[in-house]
C-alpha positions as CSV (number, residue, x, y, z in Angstrom):
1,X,0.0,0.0,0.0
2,X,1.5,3.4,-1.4
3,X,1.6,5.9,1.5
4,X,-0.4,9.4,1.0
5,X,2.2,11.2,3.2
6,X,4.3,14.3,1.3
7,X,7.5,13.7,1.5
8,X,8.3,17.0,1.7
9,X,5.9,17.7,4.4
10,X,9.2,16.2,6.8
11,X,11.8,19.0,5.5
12,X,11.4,22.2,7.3
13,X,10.8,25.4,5.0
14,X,13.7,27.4,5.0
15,X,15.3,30.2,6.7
16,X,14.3,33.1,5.4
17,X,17.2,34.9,4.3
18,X,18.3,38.3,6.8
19,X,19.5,41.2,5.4
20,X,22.4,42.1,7.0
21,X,21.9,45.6,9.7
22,X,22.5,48.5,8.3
23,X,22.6,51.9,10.1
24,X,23.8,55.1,9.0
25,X,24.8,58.6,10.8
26,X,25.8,62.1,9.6
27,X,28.5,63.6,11.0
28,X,29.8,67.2,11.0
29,X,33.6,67.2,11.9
30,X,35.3,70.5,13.5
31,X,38.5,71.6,13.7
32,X,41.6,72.1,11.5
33,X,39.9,70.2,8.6
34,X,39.6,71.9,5.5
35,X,43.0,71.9,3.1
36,X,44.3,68.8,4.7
37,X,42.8,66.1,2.7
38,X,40.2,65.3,5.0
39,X,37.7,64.1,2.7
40,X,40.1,62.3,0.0
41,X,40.9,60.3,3.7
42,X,37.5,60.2,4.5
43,X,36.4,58.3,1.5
44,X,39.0,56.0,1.4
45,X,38.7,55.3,5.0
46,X,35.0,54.7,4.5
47,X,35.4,52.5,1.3
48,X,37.9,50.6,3.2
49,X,35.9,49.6,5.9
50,X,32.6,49.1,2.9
51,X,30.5,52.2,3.8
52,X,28.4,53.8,1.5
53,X,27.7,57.9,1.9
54,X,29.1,60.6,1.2
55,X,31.3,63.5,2.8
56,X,31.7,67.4,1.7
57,X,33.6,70.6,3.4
58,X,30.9,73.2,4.6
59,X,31.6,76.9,4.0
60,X,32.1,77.3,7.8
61,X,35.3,75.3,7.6
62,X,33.6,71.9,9.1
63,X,33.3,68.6,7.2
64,X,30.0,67.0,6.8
65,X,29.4,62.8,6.2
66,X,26.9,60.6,5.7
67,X,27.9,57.5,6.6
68,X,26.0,54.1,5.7
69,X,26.4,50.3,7.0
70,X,27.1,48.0,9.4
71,X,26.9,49.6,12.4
72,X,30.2,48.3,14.3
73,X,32.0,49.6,11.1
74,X,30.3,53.1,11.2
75,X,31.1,53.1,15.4
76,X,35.0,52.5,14.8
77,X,34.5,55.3,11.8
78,X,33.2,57.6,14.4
79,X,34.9,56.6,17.4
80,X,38.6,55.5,16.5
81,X,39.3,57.6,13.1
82,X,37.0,60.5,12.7
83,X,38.5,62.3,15.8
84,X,42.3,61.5,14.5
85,X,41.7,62.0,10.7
86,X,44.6,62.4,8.2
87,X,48.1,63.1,9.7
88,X,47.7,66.9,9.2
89,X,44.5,67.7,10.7
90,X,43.4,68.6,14.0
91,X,39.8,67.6,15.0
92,X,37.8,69.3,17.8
93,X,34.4,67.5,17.3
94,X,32.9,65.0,16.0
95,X,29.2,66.0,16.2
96,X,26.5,63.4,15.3
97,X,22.9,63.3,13.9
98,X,20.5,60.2,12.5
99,X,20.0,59.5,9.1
100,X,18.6,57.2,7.0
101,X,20.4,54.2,5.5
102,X,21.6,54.1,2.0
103,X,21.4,51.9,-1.1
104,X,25.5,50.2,-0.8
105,X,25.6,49.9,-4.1
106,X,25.8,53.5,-3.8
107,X,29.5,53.6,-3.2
108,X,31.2,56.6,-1.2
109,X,31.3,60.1,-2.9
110,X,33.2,63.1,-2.6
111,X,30.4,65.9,-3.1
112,X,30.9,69.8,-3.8
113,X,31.1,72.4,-0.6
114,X,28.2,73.9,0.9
């Protein structure tokens, strides 16, 4: 006698699949950071460590980033580098804001002062 049992009835549906966290910040950096290559360093930093975002100089001699990711990768950005920067600048803040997540794909830019 055939049996009227499924046999896939005994595999267990799958996992679904996670996206992995993503979090994302906007930072204004003071200090000595304009005309030291702060964003050039800032990009490559963040492309190094797979952020997405972008970062600009502000007219007021600050530099602004948006920074997109995994969120231990964005806390070492803003904890361990951000308030060192390149070699010749001298940071006096790092002031932070919430912002919302972008596409990754998106890459890291370097956008025009405002």
């Amino acid at each position: 006698m055939a049996s009227s049992a499924d046999p896939d009835a005994s595999t267990p549906p799958a996992a679904p699949q996670l996206e992995p966290a993503r979090k994302a910040v906007r930072v204004v950096v003071k200090g000595r950071v304009t005309g030291v290559g702060f964003r050039d360093w800032t990009a490559s930093t963040a492309e190094s460590l797979g952020l997405a975002g972008w970062v600009r100089n502000r007219r007021d001699g600050s530099v602004e980033a948006l920074l997109s990711g995994d969120p231990a990768k964005i806390e070492d950005m803003i904890t361990r580098r951000l308030p060192v920067g390149p070699p010749p600048a001298t940071v006096t803040a790092v002031v932070l804001s919430s912002a919302e997540p972008v596409d990754p794909s998106a890459g890291f830019e370097i956008k025009f002062t405002v």
